[in-house]
N, CA, C and O of each residue as an XYZ file, in Angstrom:
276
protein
N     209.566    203.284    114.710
C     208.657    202.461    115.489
C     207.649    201.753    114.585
O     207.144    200.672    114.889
N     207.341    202.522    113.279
C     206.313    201.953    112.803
C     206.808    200.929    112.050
O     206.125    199.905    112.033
N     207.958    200.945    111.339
C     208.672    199.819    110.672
C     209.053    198.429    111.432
O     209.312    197.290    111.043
N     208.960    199.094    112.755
C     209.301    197.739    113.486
C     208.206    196.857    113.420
O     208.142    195.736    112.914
N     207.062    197.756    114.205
C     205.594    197.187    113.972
C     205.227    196.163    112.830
O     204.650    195.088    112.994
N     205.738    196.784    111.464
C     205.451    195.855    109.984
C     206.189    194.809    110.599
O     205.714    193.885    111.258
N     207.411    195.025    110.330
C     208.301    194.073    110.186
C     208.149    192.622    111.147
O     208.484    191.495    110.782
N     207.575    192.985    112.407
C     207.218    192.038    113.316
C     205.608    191.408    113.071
O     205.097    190.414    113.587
N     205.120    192.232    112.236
C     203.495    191.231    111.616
C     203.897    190.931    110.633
O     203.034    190.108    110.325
N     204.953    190.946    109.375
C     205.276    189.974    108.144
C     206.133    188.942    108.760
O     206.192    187.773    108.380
N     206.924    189.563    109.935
C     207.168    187.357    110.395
C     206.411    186.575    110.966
O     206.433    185.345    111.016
N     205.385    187.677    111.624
C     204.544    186.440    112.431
C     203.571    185.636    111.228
O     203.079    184.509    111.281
N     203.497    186.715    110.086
C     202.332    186.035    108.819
C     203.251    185.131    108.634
O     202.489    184.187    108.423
N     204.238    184.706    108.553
C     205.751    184.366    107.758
C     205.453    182.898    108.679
O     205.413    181.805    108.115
N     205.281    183.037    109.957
C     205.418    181.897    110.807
C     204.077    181.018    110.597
O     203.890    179.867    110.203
N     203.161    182.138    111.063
C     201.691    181.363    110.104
C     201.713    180.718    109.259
O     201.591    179.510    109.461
N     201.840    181.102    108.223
C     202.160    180.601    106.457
C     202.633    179.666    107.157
O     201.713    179.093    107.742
N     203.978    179.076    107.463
C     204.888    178.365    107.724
C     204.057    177.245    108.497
O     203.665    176.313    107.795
N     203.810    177.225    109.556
C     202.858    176.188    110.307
C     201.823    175.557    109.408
O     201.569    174.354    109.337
N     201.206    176.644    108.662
C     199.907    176.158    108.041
C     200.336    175.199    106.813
O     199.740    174.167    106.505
N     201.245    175.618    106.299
C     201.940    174.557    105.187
C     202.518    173.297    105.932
O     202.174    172.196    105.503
N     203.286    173.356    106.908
C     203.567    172.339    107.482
C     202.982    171.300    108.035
O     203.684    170.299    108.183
N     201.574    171.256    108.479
C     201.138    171.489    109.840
C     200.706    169.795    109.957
O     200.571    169.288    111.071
N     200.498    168.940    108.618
C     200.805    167.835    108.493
C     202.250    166.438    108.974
O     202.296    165.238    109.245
N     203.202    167.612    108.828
C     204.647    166.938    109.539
C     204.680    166.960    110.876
O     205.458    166.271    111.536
N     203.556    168.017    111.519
C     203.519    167.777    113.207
C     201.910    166.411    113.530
O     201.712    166.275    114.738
N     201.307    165.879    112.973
C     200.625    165.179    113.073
C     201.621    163.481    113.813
O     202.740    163.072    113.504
N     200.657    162.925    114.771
C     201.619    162.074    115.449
C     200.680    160.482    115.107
O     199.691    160.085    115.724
N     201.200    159.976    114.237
C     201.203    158.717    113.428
C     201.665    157.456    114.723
O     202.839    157.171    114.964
N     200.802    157.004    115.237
C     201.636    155.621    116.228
C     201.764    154.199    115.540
O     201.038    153.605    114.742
N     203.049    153.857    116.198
C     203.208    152.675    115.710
C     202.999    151.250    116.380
O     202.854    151.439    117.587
N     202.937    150.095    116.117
C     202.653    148.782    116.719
C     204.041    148.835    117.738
O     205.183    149.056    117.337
N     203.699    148.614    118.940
C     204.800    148.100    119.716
C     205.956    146.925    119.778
O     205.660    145.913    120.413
N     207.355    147.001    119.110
C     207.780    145.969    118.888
C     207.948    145.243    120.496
O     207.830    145.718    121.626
N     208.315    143.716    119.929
C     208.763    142.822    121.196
C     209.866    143.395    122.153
O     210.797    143.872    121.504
N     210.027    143.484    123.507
C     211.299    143.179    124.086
C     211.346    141.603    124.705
O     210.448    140.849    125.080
N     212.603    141.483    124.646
C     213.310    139.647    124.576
C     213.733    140.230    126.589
O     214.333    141.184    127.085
N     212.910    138.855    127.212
C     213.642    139.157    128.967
C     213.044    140.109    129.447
O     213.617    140.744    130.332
N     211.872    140.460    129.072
C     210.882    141.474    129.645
C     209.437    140.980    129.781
O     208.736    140.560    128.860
N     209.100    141.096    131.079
C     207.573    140.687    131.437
C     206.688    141.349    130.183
O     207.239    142.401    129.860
N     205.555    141.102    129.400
C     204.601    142.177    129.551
C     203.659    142.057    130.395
O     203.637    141.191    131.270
N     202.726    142.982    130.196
C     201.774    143.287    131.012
C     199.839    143.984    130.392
O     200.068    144.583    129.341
N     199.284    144.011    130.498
C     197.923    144.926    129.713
C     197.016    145.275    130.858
O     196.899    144.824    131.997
N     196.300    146.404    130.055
C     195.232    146.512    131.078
C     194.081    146.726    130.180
O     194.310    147.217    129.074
N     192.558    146.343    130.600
C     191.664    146.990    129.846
C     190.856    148.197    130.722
O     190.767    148.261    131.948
N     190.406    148.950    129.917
C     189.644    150.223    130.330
C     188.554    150.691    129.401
O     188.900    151.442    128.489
N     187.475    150.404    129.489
C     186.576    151.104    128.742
C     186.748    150.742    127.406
O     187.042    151.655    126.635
N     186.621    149.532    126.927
C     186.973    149.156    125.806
C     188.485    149.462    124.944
O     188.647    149.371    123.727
N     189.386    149.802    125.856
C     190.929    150.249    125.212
C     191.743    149.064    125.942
O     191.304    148.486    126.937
N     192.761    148.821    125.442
C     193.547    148.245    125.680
C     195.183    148.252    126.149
O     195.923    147.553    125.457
N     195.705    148.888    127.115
C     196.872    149.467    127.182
C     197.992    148.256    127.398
O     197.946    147.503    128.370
N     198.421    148.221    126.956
C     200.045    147.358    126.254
C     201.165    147.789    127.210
O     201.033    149.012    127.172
N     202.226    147.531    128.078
C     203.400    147.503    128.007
C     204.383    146.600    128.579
O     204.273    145.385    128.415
N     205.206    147.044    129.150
C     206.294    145.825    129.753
C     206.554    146.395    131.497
O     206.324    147.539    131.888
N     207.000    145.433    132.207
C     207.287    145.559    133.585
C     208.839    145.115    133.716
O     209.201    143.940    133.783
N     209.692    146.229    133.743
C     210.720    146.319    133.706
C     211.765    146.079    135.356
O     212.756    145.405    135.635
N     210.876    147.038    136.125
C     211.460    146.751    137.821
C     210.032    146.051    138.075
O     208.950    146.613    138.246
N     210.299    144.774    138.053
C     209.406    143.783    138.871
C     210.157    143.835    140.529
O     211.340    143.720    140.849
N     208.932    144.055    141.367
C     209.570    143.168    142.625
C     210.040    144.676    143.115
O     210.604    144.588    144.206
N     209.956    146.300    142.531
C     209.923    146.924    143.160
C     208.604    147.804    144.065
O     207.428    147.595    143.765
N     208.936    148.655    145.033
C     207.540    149.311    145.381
C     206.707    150.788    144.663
O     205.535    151.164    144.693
N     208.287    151.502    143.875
C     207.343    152.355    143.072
C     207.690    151.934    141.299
O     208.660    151.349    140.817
N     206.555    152.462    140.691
C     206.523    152.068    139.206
C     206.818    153.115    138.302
O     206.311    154.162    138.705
N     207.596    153.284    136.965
C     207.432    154.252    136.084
C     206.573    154.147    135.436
O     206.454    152.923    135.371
N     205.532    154.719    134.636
C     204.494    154.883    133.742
C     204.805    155.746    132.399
O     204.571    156.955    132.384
N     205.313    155.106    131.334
C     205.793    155.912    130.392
C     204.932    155.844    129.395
O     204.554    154.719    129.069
N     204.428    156.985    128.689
C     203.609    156.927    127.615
C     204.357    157.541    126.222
O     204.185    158.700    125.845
N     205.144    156.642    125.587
C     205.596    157.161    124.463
C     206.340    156.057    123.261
O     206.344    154.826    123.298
N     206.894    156.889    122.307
C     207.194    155.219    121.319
C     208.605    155.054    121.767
O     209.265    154.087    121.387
C-alpha cells in the first residue's frame, strides 16, 4: 500500500514538472481573421472592442455564434 502511495505522488510530481515546463505551448496566441470570398461580414462594437465576423445563414430566424479560429 505504501509503495503505491509513492509511486502515485512521483507521477503526479512527474505531471507537475511536465505542465510547468510546458506550460508556454498551452498559451493561446490569436490570429488576424482571414477574408471569406461570398460571405457577408458583419461587426459589432462593445465597450471599446470590436467583434469581427461573417453572416453565413442570412435570411434565417436562428443564428450560430462561434467563437474560435
Amino acid at each position: 500500500m505504501k509503495s503505491m502511495l509513492i509511486t502515485m505522488l512521483v507521477f503526479y510530481i512527474g505531471i507537475c514538472v511536465v505542465l510547468f515546463v510546458l506550460q508556454r505551448k498551452f498559451l493561446y496566441f490569436p490570429q488576424p481573421a482571414a477574408s471569406v470570398n461570398g460571405v457577408a461580414s458583419i461587426s459589432f462594437d462593445s465597450d471599446g472592442e470590436q467583434l469581427r465576423g461573417w453572416v453565413v445563414n442570412e435570411g434565417r430566424a436562428k443564428a450560430l455564434m462561434y467563437y474560435g479560429i
